[in-house]
C-alpha positions as CSV (number, residue, x, y, z in Angstrom):
1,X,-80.6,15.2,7.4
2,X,-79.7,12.7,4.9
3,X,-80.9,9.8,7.0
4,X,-78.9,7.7,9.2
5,X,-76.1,7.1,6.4
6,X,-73.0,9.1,7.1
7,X,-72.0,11.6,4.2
8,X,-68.3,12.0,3.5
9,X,-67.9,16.0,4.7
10,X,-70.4,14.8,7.3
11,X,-67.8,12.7,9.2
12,X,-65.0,14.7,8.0
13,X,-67.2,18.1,9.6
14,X,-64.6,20.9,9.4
15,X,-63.8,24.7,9.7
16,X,-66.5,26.2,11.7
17,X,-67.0,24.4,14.9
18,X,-68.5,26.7,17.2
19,X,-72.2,27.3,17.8
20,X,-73.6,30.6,17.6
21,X,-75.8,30.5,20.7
22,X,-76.4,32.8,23.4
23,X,-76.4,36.0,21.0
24,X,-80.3,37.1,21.3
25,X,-81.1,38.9,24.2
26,X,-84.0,38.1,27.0
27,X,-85.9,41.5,27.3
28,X,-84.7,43.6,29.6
29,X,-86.0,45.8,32.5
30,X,-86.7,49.1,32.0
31,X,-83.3,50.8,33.2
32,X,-81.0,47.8,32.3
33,X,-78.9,47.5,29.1
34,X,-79.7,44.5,26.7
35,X,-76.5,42.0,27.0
36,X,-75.5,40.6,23.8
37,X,-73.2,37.8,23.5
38,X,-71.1,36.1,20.1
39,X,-70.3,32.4,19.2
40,X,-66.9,32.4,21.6
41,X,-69.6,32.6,24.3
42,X,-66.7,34.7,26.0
43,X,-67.8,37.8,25.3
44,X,-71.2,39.3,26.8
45,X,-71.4,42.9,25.8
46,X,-73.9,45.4,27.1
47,X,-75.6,47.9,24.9
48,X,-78.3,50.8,25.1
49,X,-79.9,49.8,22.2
50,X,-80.6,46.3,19.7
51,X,-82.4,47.3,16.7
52,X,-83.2,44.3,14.1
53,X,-85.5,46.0,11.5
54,X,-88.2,44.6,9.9
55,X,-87.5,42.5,6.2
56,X,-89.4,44.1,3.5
57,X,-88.7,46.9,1.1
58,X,-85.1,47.9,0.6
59,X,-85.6,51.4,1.0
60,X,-87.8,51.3,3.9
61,X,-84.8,49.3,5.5
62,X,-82.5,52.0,4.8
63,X,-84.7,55.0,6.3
64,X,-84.5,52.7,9.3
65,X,-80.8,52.5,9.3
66,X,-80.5,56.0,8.8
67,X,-83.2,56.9,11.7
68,X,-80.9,54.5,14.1
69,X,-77.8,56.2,13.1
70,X,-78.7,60.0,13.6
71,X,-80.2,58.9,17.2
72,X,-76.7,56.7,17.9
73,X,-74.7,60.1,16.6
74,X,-76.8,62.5,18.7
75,X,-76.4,60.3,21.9
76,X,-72.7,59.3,21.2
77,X,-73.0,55.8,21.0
78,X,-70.9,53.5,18.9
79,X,-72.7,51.3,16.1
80,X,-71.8,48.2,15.0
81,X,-74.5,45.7,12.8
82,X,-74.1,41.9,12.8
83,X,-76.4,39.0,11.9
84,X,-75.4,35.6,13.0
85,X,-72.5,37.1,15.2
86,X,-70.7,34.1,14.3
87,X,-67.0,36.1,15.1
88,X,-65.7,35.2,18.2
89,X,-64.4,38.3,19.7
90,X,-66.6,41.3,20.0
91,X,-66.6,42.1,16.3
92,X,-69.7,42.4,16.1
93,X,-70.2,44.5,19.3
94,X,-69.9,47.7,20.6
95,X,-70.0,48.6,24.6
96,X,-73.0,50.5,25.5
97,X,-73.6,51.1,21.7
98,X,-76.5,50.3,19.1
99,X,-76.2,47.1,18.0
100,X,-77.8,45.9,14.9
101,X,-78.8,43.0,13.7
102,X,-79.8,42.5,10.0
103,X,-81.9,39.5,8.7
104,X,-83.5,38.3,5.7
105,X,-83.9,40.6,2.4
106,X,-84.4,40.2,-1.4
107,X,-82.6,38.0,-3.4
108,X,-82.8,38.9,-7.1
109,X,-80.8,36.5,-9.8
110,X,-80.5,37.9,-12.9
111,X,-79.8,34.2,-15.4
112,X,-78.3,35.8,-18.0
113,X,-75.7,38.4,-16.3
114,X,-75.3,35.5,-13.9
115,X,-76.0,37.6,-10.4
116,X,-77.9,38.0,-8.2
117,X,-78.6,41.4,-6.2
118,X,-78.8,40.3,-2.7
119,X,-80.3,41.8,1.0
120,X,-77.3,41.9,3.3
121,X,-79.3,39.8,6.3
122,X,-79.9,37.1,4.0
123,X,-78.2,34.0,4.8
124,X,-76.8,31.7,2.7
125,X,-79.3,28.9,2.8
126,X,-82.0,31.4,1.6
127,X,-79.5,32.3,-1.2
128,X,-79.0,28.7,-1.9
129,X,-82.6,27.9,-2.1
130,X,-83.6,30.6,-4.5
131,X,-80.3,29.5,-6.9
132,X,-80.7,26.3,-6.8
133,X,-84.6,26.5,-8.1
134,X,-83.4,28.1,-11.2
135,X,-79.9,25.8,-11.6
136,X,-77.3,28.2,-10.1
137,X,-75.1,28.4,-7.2
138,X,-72.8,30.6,-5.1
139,X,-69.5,31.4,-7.1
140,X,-67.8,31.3,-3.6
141,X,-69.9,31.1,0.2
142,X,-68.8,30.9,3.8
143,X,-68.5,26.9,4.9
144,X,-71.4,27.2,6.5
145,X,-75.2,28.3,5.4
146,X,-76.1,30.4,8.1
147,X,-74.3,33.3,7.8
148,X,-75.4,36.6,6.5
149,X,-73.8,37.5,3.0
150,X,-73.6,40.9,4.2
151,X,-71.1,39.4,7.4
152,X,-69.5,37.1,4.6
153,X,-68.0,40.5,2.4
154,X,-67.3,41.9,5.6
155,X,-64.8,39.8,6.9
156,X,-64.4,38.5,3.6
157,X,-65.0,34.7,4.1
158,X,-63.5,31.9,1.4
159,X,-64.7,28.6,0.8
160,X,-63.8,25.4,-1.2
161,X,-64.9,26.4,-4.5
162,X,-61.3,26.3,-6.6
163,X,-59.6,28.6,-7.5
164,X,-61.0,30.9,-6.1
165,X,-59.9,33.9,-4.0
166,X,-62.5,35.3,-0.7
167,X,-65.7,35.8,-1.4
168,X,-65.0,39.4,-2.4
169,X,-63.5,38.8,-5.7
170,X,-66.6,37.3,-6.6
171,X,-68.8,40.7,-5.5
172,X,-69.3,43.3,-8.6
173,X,-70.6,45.8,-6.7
174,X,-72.5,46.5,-3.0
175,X,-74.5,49.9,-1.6
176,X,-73.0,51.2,1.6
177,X,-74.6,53.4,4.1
178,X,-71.6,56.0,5.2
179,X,-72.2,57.3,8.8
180,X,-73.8,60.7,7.7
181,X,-76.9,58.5,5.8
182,X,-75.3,59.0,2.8
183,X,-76.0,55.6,0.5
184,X,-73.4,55.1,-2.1
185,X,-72.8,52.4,-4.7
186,X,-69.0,50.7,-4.6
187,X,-67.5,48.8,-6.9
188,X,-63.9,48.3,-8.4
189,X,-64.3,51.2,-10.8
190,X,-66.9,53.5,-8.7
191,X,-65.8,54.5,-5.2
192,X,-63.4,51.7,-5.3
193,X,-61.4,53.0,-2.3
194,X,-64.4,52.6,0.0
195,X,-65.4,49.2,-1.7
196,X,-61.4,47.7,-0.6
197,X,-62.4,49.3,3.0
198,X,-65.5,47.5,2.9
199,X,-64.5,44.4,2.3
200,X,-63.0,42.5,4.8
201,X,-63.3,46.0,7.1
202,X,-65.6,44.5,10.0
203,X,-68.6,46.8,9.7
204,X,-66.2,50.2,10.7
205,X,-66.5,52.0,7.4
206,X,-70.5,52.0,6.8
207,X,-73.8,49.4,6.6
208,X,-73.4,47.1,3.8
209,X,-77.5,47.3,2.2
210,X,-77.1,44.7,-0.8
211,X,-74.7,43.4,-2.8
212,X,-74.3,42.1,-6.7
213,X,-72.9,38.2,-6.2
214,X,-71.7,36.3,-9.6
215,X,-73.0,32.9,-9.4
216,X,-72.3,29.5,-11.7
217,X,-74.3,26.8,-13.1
218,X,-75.2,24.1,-10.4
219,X,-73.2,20.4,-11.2
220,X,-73.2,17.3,-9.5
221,X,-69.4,16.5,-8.4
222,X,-68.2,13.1,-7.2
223,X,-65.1,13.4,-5.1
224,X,-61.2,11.9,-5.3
225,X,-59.6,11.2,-1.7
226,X,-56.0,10.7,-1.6
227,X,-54.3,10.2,2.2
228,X,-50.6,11.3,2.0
229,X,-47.8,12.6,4.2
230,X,-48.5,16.1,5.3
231,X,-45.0,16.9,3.6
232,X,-46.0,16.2,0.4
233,X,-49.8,18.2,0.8
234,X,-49.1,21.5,-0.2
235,X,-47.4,20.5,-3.6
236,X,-50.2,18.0,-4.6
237,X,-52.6,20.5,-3.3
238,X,-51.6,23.6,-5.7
239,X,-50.7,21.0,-8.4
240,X,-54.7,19.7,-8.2
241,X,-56.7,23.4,-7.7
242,X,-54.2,25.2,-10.2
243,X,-53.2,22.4,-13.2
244,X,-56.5,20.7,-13.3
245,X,-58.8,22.8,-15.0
246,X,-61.9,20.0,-14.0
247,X,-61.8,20.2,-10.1
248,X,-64.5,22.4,-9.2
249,X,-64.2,22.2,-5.3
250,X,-61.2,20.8,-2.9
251,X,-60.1,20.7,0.8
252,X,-57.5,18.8,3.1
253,X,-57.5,17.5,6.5
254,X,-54.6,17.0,8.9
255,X,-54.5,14.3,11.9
256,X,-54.8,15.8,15.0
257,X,-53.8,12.6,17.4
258,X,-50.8,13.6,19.1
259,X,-49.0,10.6,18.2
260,X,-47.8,12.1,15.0
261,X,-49.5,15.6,15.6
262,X,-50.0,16.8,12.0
263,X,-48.2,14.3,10.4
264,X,-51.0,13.0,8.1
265,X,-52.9,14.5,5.4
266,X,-56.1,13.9,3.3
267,X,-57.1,16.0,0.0
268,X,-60.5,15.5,-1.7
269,X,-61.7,17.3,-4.8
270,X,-64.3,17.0,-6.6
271,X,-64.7,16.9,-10.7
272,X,-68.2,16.8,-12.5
273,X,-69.4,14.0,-12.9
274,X,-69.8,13.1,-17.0
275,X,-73.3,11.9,-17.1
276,X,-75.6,13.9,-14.7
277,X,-79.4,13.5,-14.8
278,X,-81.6,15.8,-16.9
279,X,-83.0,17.4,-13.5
280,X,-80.1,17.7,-10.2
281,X,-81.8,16.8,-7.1
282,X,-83.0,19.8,-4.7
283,X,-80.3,21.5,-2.6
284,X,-80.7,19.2,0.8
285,X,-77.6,19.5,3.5
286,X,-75.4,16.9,2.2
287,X,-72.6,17.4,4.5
288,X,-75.2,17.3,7.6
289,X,-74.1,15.5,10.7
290,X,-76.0,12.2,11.7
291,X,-76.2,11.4,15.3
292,X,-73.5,8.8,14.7
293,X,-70.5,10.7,13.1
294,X,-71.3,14.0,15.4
295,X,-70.4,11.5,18.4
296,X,-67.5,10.4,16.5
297,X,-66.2,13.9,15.9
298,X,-67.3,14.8,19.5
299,X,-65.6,11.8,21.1
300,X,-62.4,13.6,20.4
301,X,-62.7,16.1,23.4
302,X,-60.2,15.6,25.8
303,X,-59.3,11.7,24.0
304,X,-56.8,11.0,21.7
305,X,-58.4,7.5,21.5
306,X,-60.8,9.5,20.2
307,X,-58.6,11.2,17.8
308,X,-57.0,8.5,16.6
309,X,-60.7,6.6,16.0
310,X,-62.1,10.0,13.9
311,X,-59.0,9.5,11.7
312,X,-59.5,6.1,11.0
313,X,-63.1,6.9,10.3
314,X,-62.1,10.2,7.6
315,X,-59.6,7.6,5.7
316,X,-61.1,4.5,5.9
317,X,-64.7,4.0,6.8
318,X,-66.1,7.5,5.0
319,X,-65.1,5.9,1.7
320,X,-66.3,2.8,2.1
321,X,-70.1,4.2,3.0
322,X,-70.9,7.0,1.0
323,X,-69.7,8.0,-3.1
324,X,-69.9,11.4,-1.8
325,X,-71.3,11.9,-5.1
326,X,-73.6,15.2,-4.4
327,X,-74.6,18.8,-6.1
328,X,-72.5,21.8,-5.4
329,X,-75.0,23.3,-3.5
330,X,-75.7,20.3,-1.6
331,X,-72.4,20.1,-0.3
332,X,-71.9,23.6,0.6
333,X,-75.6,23.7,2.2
334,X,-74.3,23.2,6.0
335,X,-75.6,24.5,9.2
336,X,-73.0,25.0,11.6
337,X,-75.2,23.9,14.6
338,X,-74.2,20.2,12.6
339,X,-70.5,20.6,14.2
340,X,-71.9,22.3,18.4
341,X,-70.9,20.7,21.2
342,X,-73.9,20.1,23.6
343,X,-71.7,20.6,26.7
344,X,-72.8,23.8,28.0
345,X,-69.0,24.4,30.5
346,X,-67.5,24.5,27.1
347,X,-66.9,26.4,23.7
348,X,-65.5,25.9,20.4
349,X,-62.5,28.3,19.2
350,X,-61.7,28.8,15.5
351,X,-58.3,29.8,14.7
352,X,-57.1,30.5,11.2
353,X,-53.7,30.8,9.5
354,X,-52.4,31.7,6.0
355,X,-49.4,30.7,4.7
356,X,-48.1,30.7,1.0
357,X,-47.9,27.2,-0.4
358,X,-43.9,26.8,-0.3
359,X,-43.7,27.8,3.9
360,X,-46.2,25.0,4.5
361,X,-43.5,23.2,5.9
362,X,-42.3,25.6,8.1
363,X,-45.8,26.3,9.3
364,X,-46.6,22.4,10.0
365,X,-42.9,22.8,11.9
366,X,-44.3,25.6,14.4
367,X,-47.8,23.8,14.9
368,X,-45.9,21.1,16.2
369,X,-43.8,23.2,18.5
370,X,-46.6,25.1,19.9
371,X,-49.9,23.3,20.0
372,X,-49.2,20.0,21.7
373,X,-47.8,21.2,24.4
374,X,-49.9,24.1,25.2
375,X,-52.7,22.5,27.1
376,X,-55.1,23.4,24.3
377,X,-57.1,20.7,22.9
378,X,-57.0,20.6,18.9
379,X,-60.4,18.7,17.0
380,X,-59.9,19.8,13.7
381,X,-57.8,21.2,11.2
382,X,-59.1,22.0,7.6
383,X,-57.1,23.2,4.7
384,X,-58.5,25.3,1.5
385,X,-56.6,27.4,-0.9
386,X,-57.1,31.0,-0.9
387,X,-56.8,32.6,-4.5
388,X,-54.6,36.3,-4.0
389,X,-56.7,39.1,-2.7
390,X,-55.9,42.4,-5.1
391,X,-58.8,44.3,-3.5
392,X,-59.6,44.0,0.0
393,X,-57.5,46.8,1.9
394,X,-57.0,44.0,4.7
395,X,-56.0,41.5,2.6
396,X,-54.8,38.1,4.8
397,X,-54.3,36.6,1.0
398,X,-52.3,39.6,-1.2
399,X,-50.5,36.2,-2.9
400,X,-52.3,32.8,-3.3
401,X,-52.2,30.9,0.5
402,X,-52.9,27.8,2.0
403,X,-55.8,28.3,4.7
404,X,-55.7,26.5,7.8
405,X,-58.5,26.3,9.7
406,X,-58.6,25.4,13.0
407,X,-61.3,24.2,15.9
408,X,-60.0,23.8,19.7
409,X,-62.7,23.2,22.3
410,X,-61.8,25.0,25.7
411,X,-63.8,25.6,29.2
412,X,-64.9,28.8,30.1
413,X,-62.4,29.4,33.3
414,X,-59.8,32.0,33.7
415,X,-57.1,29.2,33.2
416,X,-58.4,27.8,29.9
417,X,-58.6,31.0,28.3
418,X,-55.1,32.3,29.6
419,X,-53.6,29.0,27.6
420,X,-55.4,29.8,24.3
421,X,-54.0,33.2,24.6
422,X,-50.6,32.1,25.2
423,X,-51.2,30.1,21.9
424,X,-52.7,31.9,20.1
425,X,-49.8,34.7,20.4
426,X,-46.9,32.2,19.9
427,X,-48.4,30.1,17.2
428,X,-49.2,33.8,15.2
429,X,-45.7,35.2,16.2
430,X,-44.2,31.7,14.8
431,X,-46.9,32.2,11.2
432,X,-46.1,36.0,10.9
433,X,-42.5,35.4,10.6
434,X,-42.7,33.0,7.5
435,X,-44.7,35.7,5.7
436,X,-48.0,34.4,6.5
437,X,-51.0,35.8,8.3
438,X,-53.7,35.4,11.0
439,X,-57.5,36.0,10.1
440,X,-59.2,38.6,12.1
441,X,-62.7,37.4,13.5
442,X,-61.8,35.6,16.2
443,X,-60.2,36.2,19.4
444,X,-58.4,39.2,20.2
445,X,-55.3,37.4,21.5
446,X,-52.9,38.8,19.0
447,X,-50.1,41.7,19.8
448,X,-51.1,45.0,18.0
449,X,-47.9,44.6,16.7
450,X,-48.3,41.1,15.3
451,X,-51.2,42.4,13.8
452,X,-49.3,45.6,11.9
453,X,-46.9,43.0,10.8
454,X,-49.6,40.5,9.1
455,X,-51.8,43.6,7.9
456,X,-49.1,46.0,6.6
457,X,-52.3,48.0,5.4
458,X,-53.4,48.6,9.0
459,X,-52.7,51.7,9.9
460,X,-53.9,53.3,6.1
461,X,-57.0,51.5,7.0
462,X,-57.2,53.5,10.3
463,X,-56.8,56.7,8.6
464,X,-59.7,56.4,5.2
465,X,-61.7,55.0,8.2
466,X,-61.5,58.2,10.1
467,X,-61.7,60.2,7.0
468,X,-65.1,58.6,5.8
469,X,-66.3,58.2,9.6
470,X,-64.7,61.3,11.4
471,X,-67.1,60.6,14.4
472,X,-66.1,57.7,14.7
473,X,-69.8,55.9,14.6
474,X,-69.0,52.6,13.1
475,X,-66.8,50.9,16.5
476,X,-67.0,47.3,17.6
477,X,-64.0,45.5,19.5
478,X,-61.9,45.0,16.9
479,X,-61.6,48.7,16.7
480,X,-61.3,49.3,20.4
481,X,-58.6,46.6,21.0
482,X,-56.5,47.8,17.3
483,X,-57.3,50.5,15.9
484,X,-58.3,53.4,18.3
């Protein structure tokens, strides 16, 4: 932590409230299935098998792969592979399957091609501590640091970094183990069908090994924070990431008090600054949480005192303390655990929209209509823009979007969840019908339908997935729910 002084992103903590706790398993009896659980906390899964091979050698990590998925194909069980199991509905798990969990792996930068070949269980703090030794950083990461690139390419995560598309348009090329053991290298001009299946395809079309990542040089940025009507934020948003070539890095905010529900906005960016010191200071977590501004963004649970207080706090007291002046992998070196509730009867739920820049209106319109009223409590909104998507097959960005991500904090009883659903379906029937779309790793709650409708992909996803995995190996609950 950065001390006891409050960082800017620190008190404005955004996408990527929930904790991803309960997910390792207590051994089990002999007889009894290993329960695995994700982020959402909602969804403990029991399977026959959870393999999470050794770090070392590349190739001794594929023979294990490859030994776990002839024994999974002899027995009939499903496989699906996760690391921090940060998705919040079964993703990342398969019913009485093998589940795998990858961690660690090499990470190999290459200055002058500027990449860096990377393990697929790494997670992004590992990457960022190797870059940032040698004065490069992540073209595009998840929020958050403790992901697995590997999970990042495939649900193909964005940042803040601008503008910039997912995380996928950033990846030259990964090696994927197919369900036979067959290890083949993808790119966009070698297997590129497989390589759009890949990414953003949920683990269903094969084992993502490694990948090749570009990276930039690492700058210190100091950051501009206009507050504004949310009427007028799309416009300046696209006008700043778009028409200013020096603004490296920008995000919005949106009130969430219900006394003008969505009514206010804040957009920081950050430039370079002109005069940086001969050596940037090490990577530390500049957006980490002290014990002061996690309370404040707590506090809002259930209190739109509270509410009202964190918005006073993002607009007028965050400026005042902190420059905010910080290194690009400082501010994108954040744990999630900075953002977790410690209230063990409830959970964090990310939602996610994405809307082109010109229905943000008309999506701030059905936000109002829907979430107020539903008994679901809102703590955050965040707002990035998503560069278009030409590769992914399941592309929720084919033209530039507006990303808004959203954390609600709900109980674990039959009630609680019944509202989110109810929600969740109305608030993505209201964003499919302006064109935009819903992102995929969190709760099942949509119609199979309303997914069709914001993936218009789906169902030639389904088919090259049965064609490359006619035995159907690769399942999780995605697939189950979707697809089968």
């Amino acid at each position: 932590m950065d001390g006891f002084r409050p960082s800017r992103r620190g008190i404005l903590a955004g996408g990527g409230a929930a904790l991803a706790a309960g997910m390792l398993p207590r051994p089990a009896r002999a007889g009894q299935r290993t329960i695995l659980n994700d982020a959402s906390g909602l969804n403990p899964t029991p399977v026959m098998r959870h393999v999470t091979p050794r770090t070392g050698a590349t190739e001794a990590l594929i023979e294990t792969l490859r030994a776990e998925l002839r024994d999974a194909a002899a027995s009939g069980r499903p496989v699906a592979v996760g690391a921090a199991r940060h998705s919040m509905g079964g993703q990342s798990l398969a019913r009485d399957g093998t589940a795998v969990t990858l961690e660690g792996g090499p990470i190999e930068a290459d200055s002058a091609a500027r990449t860096y070949r990377v393990g697929a269980g790494a997670r992004w703090s590992e990457v960022i501590r190797q870059l940032d030794r040698i004065g490069f950083s992540p073209a595009v990461m998840q929020s958050n640091n403790d992901f697995a690139v590997g999970s990042t390419f495939s649900v193909n995560a964005h940042g803040w970094p601008t503008p910039r598309g997912p995380f996928g348009s950033t990846v030259r090329e990964i090696r994927l183990l197919l369900a036979d053991g067959t290890l083949v290298t993808c790119s966009r001009t070698e297997n590129p069908d497989l390589f759009g299946l890949a990414m953003g395809g949920y683990g269903l079309v094969g084992i993502v090994v490694d990948l090749v990542v570009e990276m930039v040089p690492n700058v210190l940025l100091a950051p501009t924070v206009t507050v504004m009507p949310a009427s007028r934020f799309a416009e300046a948003f696209v006008a700043t990431v778009e028409q200013a070539p020096t603004v490296r890095m920008a995000y919005g905010r949106l009130s969430v008090a219900r006394a003008g529900f969505f009514d206010e906005a804040i957009l920081t960016h950050y430039t370079e600054v002109a005069h940086p010191p001969a050596t940037l200071p090490v990577a530390a977590s500049k957006g980490a949480f002290t014990s002061v501004s996690r309370e404040i963004y707590r506090a809002q649970v259930g209190n739109d005192f509270g509410k009202r207080a964190r918005w006073i706090a993002e607009t007028r007291l965050s400026p005042a303390l902190d420059s905010g002046i910080a290194t690009r992998n400082s501010l994108m070196n954040e744990p999630v655990a900075n953002l977790a509730a410690h209230d063990r009867g409830r959970t964090d739920i990310l939602h996610e929209y994405f809307v082109a820049p010109d229905r943000f209106g008309a999506f701030l319109d059905a936000c109002r209509e829907t979430i107020p009223d539903s008994g679901c409590d809102c703590l955050n909104v965040t707002l990035r823009y998503v560069a278009a998507d030409p590769d992914s097959r399941l592309a929720y960005a084919p033209v530039p979007r507006i990303a808004a991500v959203m954390s609600f904090t709900q109980g674990f009883t039959a009630g609680e969840e019944a509202a989110m659903m109810r929600m969740t379906e109305a608030l993505i029937e209201r964003v499919v019908a302006i064109g935009g779309a819903y992102y995929l790793p969190y709760r099942l709650h949509a119609r199979r339908d309303q997914m069709a409708r914001a993936y218009p992909a789906l169902d030639s996803f389904i088919a090259d997935k049965r064609r490359h995995d006619p035995g159907l190996l690769f399942r999780n609950a995605l697939w189950s729910t979707y697809m089968a």
